[in-house]
C-alpha atoms as a printed R data frame, in Angstrom:
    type eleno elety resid chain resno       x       y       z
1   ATOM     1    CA   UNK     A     1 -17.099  15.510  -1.519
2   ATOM     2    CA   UNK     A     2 -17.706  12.890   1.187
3   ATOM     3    CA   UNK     A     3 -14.769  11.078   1.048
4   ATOM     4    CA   UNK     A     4 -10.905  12.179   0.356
5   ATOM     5    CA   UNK     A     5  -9.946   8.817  -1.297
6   ATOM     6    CA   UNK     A     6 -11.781   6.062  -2.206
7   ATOM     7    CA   UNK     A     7  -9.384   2.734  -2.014
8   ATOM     8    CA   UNK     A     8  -9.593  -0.831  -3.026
9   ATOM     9    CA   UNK     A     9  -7.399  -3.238  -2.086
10  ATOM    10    CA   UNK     A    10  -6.542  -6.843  -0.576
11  ATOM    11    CA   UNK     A    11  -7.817  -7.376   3.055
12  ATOM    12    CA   UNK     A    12  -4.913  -9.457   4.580
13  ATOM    13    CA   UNK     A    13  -4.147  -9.894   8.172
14  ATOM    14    CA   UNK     A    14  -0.167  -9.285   9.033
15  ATOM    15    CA   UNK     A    15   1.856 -11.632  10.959
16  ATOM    16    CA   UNK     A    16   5.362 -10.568  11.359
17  ATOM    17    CA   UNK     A    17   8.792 -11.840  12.642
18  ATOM    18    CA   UNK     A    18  11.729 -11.372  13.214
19  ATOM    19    CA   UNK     A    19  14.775 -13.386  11.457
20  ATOM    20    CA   UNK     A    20  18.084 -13.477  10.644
21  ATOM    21    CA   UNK     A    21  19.489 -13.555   7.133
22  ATOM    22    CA   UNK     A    22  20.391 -17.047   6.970
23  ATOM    23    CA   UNK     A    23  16.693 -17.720   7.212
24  ATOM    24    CA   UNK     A    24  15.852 -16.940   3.470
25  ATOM    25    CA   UNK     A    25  18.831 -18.925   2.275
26  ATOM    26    CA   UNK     A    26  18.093 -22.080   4.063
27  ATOM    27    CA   UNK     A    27  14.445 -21.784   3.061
28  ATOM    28    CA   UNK     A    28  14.683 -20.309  -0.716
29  ATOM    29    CA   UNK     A    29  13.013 -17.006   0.158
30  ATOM    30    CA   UNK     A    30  13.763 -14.244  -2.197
31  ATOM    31    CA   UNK     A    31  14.322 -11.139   0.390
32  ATOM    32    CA   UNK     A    32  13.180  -7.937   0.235
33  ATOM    33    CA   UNK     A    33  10.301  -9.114  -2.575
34  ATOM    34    CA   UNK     A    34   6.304  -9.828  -1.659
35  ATOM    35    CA   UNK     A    35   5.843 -13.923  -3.317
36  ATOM    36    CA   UNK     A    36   2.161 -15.367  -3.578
37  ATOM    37    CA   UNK     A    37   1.860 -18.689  -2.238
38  ATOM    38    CA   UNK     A    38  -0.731 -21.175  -1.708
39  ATOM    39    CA   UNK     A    39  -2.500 -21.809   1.665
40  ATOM    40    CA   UNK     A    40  -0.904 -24.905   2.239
41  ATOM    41    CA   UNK     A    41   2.662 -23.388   1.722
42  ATOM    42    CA   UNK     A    42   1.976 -20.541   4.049
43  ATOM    43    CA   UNK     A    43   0.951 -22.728   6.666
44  ATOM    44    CA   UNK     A    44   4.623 -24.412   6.479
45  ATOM    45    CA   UNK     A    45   5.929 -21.441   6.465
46  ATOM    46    CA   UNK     A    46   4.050 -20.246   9.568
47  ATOM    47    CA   UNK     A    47   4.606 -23.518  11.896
48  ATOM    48    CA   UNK     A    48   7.975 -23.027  11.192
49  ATOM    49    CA   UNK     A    49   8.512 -19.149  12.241
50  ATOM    50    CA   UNK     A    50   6.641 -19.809  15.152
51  ATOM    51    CA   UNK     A    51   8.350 -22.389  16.389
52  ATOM    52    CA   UNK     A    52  11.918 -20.161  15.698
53  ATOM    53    CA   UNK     A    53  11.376 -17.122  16.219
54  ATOM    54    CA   UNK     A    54   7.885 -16.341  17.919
55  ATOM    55    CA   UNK     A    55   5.002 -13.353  16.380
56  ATOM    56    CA   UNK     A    56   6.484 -10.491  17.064
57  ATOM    57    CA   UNK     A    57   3.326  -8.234  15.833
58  ATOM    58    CA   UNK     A    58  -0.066  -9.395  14.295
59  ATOM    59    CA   UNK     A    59  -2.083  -6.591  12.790
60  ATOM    60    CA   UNK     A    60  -4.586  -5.448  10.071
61  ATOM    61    CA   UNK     A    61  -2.528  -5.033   6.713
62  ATOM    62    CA   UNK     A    62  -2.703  -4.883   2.711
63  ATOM    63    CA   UNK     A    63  -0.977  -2.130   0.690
64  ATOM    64    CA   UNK     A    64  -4.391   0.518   0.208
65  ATOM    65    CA   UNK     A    65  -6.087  -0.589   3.743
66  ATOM    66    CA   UNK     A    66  -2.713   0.982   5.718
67  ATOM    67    CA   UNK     A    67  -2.745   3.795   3.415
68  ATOM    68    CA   UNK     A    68  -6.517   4.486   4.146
69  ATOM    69    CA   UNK     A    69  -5.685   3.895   7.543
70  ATOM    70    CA   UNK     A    70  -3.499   6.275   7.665
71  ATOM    71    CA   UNK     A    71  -5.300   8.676   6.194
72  ATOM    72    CA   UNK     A    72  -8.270   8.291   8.503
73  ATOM    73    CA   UNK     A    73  -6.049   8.615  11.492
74  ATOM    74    CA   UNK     A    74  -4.645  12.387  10.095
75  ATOM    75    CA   UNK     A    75  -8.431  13.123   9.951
76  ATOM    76    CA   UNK     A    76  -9.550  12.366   6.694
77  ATOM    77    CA   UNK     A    77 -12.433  10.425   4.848
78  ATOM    78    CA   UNK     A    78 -11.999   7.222   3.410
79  ATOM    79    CA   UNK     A    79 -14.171   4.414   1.891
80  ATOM    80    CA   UNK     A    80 -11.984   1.112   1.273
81  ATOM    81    CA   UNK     A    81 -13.598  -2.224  -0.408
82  ATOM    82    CA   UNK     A    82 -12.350  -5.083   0.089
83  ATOM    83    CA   UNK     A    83 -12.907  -8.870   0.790
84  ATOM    84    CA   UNK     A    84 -12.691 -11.098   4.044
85  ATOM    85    CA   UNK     A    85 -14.353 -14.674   4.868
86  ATOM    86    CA   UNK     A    86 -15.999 -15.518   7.695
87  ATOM    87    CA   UNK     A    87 -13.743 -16.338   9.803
88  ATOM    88    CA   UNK     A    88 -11.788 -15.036  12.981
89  ATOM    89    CA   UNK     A    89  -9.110 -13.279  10.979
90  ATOM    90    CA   UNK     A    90 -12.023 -11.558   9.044
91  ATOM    91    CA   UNK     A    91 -13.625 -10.612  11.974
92  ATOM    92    CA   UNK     A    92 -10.237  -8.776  13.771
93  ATOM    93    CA   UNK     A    93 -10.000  -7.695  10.256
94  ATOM    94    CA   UNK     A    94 -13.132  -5.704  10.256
95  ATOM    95    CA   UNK     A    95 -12.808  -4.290  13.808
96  ATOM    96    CA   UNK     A    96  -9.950  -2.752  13.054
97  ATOM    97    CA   UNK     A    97 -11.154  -1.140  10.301
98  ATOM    98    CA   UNK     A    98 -14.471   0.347  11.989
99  ATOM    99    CA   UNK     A    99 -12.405   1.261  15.058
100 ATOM   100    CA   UNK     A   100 -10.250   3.673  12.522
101 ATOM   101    CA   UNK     A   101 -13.783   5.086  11.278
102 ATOM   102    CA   UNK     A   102 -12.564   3.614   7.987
103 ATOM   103    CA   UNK     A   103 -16.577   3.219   5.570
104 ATOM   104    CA   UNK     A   104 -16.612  -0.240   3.714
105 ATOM   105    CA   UNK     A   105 -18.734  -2.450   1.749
106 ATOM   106    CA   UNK     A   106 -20.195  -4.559   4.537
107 ATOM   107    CA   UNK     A   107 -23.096  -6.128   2.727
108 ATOM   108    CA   UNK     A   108 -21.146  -7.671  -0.015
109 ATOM   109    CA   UNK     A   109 -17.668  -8.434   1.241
110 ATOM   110    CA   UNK     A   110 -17.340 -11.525   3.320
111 ATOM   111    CA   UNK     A   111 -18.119 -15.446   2.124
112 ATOM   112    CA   UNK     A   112 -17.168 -18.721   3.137
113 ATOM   113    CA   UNK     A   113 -13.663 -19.897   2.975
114 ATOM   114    CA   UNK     A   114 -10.208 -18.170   4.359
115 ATOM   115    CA   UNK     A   115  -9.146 -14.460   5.318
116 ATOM   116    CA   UNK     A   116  -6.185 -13.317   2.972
117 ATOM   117    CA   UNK     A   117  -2.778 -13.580   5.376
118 ATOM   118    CA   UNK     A   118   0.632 -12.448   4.724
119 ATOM   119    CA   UNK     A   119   3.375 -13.708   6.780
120 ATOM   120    CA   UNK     A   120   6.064 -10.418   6.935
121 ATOM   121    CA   UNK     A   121   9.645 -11.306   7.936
122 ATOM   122    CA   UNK     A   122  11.959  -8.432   9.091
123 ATOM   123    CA   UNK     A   123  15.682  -8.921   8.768
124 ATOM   124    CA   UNK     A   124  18.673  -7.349  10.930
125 ATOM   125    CA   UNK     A   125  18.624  -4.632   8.141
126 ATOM   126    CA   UNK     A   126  14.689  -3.378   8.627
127 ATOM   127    CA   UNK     A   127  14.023  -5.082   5.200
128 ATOM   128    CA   UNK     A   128  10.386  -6.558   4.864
129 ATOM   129    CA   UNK     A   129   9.986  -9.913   3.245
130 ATOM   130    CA   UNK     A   130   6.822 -10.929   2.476
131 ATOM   131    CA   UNK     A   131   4.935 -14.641   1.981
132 ATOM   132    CA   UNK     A   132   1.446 -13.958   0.710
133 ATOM   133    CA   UNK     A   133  -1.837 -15.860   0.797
134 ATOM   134    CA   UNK     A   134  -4.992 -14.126  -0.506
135 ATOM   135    CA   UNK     A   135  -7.494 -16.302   0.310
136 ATOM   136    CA   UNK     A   136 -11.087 -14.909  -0.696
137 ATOM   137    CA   UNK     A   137  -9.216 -11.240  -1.726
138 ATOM   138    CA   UNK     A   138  -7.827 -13.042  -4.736
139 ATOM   139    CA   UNK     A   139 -11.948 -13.152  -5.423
140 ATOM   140    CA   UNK     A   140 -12.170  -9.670  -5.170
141 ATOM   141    CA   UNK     A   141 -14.137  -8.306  -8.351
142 ATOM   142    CA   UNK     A   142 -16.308  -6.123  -9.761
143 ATOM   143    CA   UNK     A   143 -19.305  -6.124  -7.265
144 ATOM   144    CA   UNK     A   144 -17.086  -4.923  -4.132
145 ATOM   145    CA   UNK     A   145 -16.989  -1.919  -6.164
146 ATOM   146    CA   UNK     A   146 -19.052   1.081  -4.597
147 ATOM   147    CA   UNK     A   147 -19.974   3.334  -7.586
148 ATOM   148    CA   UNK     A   148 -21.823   6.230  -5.393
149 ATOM   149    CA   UNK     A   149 -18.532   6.434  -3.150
150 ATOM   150    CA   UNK     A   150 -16.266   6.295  -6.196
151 ATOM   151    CA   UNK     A   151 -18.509   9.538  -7.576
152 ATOM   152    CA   UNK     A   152 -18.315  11.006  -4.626
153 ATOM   153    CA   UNK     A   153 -14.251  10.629  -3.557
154 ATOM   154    CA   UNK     A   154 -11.951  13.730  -4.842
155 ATOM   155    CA   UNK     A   155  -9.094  10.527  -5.510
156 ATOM   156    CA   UNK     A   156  -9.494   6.845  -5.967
157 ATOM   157    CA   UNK     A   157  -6.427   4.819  -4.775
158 ATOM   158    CA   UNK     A   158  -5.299   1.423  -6.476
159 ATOM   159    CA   UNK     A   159  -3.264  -0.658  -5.279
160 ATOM   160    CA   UNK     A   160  -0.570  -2.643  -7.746
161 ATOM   161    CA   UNK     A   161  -0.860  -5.863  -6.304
162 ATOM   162    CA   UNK     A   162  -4.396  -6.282  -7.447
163 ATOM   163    CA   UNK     A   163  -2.968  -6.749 -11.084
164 ATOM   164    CA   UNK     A   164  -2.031 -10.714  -9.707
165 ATOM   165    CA   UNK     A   165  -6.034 -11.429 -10.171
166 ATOM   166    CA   UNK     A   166  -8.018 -11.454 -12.934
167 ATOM   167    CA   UNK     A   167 -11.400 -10.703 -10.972
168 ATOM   168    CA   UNK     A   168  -9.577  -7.785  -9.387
169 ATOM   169    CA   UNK     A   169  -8.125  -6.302 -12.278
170 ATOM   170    CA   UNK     A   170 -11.328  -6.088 -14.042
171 ATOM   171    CA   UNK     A   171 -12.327  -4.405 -10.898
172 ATOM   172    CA   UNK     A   172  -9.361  -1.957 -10.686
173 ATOM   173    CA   UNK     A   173 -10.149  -1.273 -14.599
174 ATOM   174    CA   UNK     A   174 -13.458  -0.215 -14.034
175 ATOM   175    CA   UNK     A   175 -12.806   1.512 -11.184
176 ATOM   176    CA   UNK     A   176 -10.066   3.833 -13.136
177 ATOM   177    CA   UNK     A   177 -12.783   4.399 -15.777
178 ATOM   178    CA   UNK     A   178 -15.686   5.295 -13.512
179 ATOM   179    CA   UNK     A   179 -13.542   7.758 -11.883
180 ATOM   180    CA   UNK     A   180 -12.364   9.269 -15.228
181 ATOM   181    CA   UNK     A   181 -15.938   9.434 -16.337
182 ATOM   182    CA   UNK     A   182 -16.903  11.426 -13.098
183 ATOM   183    CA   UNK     A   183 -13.896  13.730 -12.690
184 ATOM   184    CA   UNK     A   184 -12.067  12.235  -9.781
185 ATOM   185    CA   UNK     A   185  -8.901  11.719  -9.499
186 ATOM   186    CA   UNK     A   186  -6.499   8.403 -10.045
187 ATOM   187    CA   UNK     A   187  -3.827   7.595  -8.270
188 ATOM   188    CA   UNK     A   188  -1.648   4.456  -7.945
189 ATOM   189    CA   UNK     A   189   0.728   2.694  -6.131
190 ATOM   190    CA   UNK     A   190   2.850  -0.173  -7.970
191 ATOM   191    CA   UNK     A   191   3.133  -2.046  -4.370
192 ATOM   192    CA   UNK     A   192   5.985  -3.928  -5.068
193 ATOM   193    CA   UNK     A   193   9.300  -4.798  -7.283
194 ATOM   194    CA   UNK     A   194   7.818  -8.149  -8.036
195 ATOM   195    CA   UNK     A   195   4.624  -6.465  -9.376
196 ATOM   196    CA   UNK     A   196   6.933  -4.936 -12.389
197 ATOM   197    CA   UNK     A   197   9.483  -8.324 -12.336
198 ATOM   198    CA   UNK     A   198   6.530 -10.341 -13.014
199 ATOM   199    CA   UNK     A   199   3.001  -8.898 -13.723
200 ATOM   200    CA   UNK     A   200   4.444  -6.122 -15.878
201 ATOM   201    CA   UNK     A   201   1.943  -6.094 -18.632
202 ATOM   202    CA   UNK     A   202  -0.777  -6.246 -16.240
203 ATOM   203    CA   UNK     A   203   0.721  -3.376 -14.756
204 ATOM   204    CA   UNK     A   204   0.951  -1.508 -17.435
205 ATOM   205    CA   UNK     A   205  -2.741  -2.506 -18.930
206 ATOM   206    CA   UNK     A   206  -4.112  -0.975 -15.789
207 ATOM   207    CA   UNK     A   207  -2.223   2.789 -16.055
208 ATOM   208    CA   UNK     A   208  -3.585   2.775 -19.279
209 ATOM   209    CA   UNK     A   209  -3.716   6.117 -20.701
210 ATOM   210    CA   UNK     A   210  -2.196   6.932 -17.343
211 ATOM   211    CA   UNK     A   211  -2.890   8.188 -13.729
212 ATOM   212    CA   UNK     A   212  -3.119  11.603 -11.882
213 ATOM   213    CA   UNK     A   213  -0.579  10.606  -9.282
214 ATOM   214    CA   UNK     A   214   1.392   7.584  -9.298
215 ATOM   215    CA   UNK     A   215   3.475   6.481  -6.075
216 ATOM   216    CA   UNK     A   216   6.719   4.589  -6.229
217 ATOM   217    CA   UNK     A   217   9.675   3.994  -4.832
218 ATOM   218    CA   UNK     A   218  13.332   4.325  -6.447
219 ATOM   219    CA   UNK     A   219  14.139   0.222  -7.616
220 ATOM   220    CA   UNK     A   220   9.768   0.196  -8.999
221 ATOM   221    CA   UNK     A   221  10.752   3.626 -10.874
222 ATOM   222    CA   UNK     A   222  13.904   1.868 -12.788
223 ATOM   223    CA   UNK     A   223  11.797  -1.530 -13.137
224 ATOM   224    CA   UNK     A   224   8.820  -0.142 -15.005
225 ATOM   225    CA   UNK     A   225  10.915   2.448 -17.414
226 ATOM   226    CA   UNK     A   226  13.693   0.317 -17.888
227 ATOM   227    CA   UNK     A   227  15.997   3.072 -17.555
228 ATOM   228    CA   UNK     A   228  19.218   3.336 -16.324
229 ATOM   229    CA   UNK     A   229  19.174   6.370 -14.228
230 ATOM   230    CA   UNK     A   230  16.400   8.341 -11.888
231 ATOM   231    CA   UNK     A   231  16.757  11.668 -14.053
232 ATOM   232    CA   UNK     A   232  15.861   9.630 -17.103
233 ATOM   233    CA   UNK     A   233  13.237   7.255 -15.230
234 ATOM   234    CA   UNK     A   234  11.398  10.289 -14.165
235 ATOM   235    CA   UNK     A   235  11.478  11.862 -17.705
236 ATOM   236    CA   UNK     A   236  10.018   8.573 -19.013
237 ATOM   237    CA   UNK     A   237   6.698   8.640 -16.236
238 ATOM   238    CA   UNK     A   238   5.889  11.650 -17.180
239 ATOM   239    CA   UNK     A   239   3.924  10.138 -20.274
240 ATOM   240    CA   UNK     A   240   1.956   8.072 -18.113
241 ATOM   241    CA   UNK     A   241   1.766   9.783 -14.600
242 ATOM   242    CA   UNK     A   242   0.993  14.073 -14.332
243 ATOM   243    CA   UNK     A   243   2.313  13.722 -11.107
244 ATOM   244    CA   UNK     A   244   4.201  11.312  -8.859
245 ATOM   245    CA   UNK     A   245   6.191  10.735  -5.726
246 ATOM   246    CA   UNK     A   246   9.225   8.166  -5.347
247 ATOM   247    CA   UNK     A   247  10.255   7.514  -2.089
248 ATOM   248    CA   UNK     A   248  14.186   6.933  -1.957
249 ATOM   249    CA   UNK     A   249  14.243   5.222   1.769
250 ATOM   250    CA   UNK     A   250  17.229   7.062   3.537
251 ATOM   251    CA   UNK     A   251  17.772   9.170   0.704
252 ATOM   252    CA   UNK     A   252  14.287  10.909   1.318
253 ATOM   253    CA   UNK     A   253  11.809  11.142  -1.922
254 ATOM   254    CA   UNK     A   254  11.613  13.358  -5.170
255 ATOM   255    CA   UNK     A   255   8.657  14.656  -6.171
256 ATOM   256    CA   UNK     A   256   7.001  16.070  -9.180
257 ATOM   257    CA   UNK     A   257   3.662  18.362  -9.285
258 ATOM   258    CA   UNK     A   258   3.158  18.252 -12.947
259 ATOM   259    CA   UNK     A   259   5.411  21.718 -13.451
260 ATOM   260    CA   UNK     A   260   9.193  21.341 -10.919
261 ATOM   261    CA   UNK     A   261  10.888  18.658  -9.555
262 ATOM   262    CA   UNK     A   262  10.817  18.759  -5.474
263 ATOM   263    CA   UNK     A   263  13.888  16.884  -3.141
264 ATOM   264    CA   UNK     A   264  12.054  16.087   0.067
265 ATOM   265    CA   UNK     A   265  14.820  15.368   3.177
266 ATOM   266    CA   UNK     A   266  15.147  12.342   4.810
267 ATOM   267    CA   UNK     A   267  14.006  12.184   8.430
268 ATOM   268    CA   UNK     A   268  17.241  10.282   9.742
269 ATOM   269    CA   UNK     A   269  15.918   7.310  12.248
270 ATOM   270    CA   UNK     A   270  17.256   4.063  13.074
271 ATOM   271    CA   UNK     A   271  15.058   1.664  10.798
272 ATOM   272    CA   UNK     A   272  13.953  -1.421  12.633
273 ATOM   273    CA   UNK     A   273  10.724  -2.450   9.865
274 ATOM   274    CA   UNK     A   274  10.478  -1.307   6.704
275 ATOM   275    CA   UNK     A   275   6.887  -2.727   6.304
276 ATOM   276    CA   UNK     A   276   4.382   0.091   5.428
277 ATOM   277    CA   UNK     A   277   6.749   2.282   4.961
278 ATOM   278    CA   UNK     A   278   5.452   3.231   1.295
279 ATOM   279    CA   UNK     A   279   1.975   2.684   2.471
280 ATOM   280    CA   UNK     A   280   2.530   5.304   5.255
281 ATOM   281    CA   UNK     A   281   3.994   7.638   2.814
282 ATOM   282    CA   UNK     A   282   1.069   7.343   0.422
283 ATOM   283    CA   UNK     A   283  -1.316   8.310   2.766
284 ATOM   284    CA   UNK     A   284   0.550  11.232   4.955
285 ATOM   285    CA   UNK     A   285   0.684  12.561   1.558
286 ATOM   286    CA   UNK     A   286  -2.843  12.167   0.216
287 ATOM   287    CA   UNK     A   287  -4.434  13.203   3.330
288 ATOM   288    CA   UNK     A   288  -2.048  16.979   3.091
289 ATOM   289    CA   UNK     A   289  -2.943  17.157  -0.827
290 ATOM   290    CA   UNK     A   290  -6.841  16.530  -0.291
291 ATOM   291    CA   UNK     A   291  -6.647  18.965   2.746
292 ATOM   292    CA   UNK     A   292  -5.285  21.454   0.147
293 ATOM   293    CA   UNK     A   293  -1.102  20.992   0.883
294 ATOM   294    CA   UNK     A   294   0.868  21.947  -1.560
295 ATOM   295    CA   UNK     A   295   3.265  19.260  -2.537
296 ATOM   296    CA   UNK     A   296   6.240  19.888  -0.875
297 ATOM   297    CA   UNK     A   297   4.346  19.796   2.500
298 ATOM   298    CA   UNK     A   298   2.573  16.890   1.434
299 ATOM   299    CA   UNK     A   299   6.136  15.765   1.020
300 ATOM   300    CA   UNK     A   300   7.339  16.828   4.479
301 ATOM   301    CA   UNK     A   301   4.394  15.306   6.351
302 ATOM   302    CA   UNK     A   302   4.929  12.055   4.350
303 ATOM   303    CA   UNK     A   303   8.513  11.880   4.715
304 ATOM   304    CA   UNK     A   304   7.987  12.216   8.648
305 ATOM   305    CA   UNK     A   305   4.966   9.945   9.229
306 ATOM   306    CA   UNK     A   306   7.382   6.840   7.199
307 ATOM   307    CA   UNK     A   307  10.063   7.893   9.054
308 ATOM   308    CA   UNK     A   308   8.074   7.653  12.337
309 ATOM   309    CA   UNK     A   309   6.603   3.706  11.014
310 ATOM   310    CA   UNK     A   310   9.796   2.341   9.951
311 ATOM   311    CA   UNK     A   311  11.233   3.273  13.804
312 ATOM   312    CA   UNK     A   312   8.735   0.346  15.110
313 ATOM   313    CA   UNK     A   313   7.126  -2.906  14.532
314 ATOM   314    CA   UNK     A   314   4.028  -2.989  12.257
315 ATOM   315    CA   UNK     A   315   2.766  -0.970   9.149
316 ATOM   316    CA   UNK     A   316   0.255   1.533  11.268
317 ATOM   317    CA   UNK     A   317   0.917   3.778  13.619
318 ATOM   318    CA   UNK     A   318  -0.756   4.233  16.609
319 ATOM   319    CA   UNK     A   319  -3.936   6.613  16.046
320 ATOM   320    CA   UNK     A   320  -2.344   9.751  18.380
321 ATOM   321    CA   UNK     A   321   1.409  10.053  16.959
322 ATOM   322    CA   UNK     A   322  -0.930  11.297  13.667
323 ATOM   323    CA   UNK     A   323  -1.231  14.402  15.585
324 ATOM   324    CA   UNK     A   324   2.142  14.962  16.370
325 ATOM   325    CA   UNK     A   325   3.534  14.569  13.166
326 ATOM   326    CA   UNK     A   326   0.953  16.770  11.370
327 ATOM   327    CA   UNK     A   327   1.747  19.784  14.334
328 ATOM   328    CA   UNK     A   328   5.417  19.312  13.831
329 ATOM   329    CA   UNK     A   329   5.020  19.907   9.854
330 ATOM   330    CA   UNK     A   330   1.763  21.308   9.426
């Protein structure tokens, strides 16, 4: 295999801030949730943080690039397509991405018009709010999608906000077939609670017959079952996921490998952004499964490395505290 995971995803460039709670009330925000907007609204949004509160961190983001990230930076192989315009925020976009050895589709990906932005707000209690533009991503389709890299990938990864496009979800549902077709592996994140409060059909058209692994946290788990408690939740994903992972923030995660339930420990830190936190997770843990982990390592490592990204600003860690997590576990 050449690559661990193969991941598609929106390209978006992070801007976050810090604010205080009174912030979402005065301006209508629903906390703690990830809402589309248009380009015009964004820009609002953005003189007006500025002007308060000042960018506290500006980075590359979207949900499958800081999971492939992440994965690159334990040591792994990834291939990520994606979208950006030409533009300057496609451009710092792109250099991150070849400066974390990350492979991509550079002769098909970038046209005129704007690089997807999302504006993150972090409030006094580490939550991530997020005001989301996609810009050319929302374009993203079929033809970003690299079928000899897909064929040769032991996982593919798809991200759940993709199911907010129609271009992308044809891509993501192609993508799941190809890799069923050539034996490799799905696995899934749903993103977001908003993905199951308000794309839930698309959601569910994409798992289709259902997914390898599927990543979650605790509120997603409830959202897409519709059950009342975790125990029955989890019994309920089994019919569409053989394995999955649901991250429980300071409660740690629960696990299952297709066989046992595993409780994976919380790594006790004082949370200051919460953004990339699942995204961190995702990847600590495919990097230990495609490097032949067992699952509660996997686990461990995964619990750690979110642990380690929710104690600072931004979704990525820098590329040598990858090393010290994976000797402290591994």
């Amino acid at each position: 295999m050449k690559y661990d995971v193969y991941g598609v995803g929106n390209a978006l460039v992070d801007k976050e801030f810090e604010v205080d709670d009174s912030f979402f009330v005065e301006h209508s925000i629903e906390k703690g949730l990830m809402t589309l907007v248009s380009h015009e609204q964004q820009q609002q949004l953005l003189s007006v943080l500025k002007d308060k509160f000042g960018v506290k961190n500006r980075s590359g983001g979207g949900s499958a690039a800081n999971t492939l990230y992440a994965i690159s930076q334990f040591g792994g192989n990834v291939y990520f397509s994606c979208k950006v315009a030409n533009d300057e925020p496609g451009d710092f976009y792109l250099d991150q991405l070849g400066d974390q050895s990350i492979e991509t589709n550079t002769e098909n990906q970038r046209e005129e018009g704007t690089t997807g932005r999302c504006l993150v707000m972090i409030s006094p209690d580490a939550e991530r709010t997020m005001h989301t533009y996609l810009g050319v991503s929302e374009t993203i389709s079929v033809s970003e999608i690299n079928h000899d890299a897909v064929k040769n990938s032991e996982y593919v990864y798809i991200e759940g906000y993709l199911v907010t496009s129609p271009s992308a979800m044809a891509a993501i549902t192609e993508l799941k077939q190809l890799a069923e077709q050539n034996q490799v592996k799905t696995a899934m994140t749903f993103s977001d609670p908003s993905m199951l409060e308000y794309f839930r059909d698309n959601v569910i058209e994409v798992l289709g017959s259902g997914v390898d692994l599927l990543f979650c946290n605790e509120t997603e788990a409830l959202l897409y079952t519709g059950a009342d408690t975790l125990e029955k939740a989890c019994e309920l994903m089994k019919s569409k996921a053989r394995q999955f992972a649901i991250t429980r923030g300071a409660e740690g995660a629960l696990l299952y490998d297709g066989e046992n339930y595993i409780n994976i420990e919380p790594h006790t830190v004082k949370a200051i952004d919460t953004n990339g936190a699942g995204d961190m997770f995702a990847g600590a843990f495919l990097y230990a499964i495609t490097n032949g982990k067992d699952f509660e390592t996997a686990g461990k490592l995964a619990s750690l490395a979110s642990a380690s990204v929710v104690s600072r600003f931004g979704p990525r860690l820098q590329a040598d505290m990858h090393k010290e997590i994976i000797a402290e576990v591994m």
